[in-house]
N, C-alpha and C positions, 0 to 999 in steps of 0.2 A: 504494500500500500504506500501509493505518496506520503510525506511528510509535509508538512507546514497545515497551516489552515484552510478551512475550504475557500473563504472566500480570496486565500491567495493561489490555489489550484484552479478555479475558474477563473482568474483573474489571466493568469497561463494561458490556458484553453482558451480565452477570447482571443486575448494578444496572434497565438500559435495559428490560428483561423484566421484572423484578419489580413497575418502576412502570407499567410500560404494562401488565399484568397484573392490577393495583392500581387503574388508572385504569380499563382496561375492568370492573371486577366493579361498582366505583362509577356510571359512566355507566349499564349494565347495569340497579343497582336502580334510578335516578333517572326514565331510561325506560320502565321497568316500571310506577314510579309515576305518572308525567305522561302519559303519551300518553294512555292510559284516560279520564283529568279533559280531553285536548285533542279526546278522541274525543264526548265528554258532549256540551264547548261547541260544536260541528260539528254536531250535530244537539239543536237545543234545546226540539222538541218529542215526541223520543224520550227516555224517563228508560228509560239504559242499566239501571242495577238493580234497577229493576222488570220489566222484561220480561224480564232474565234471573231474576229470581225468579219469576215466572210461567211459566217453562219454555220461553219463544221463542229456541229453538235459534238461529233466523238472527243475531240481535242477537249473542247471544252470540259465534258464530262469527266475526261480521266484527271482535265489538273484540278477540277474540281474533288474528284475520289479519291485521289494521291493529297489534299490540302486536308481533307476531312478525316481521311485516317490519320496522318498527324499531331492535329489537333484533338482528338478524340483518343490517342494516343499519351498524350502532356498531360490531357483533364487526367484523366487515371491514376497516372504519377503523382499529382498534384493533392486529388483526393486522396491516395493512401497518406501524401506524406501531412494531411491536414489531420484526418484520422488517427495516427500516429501521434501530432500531437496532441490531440485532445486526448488519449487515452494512454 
């Protein structure tokens, strides 16, 4: 069992949440931002926004499939290690 008082054990556990809450919303935009630019350099003879400006749904959908499992990838990480500190 923790030590000190409760109300310094929840005192933790908000703190521990807020940054890991803090931390995932930031990783969250960084990822959103970089993968797409990592998804580009992966394939260097497809220019991702032009074909999605030309309406090539497929492109579109895989940088979209390849951004959402990363990001849904972090949240994961993010919530164990929120979970972790709350408990």
């Amino acid at each position: 069992m923790a030590t000190g008082t409760l109300i310094e054990n929840i005192t933790l556990a908000v703190i521990y949440t807020v940054l890991g809450g803090v931390l995932g919303v930031l990783l969250m935009a960084l990822s959103a931002f970089i993968v797409p630019r990592i998804v580009d350099l992966m394939t260097p003879r497809i220019n991702d926004e032009k074909e999605i400006a030309k309406g090539n749904l497929a492109v579109a959908t895989y940088v979209g499939q390849i951004t959402q499992a990363v990001i849904l990838g972090i949240s994961i990480i993010i919530a164990a290690a929120i979970i972790s500190g709350i408990f």
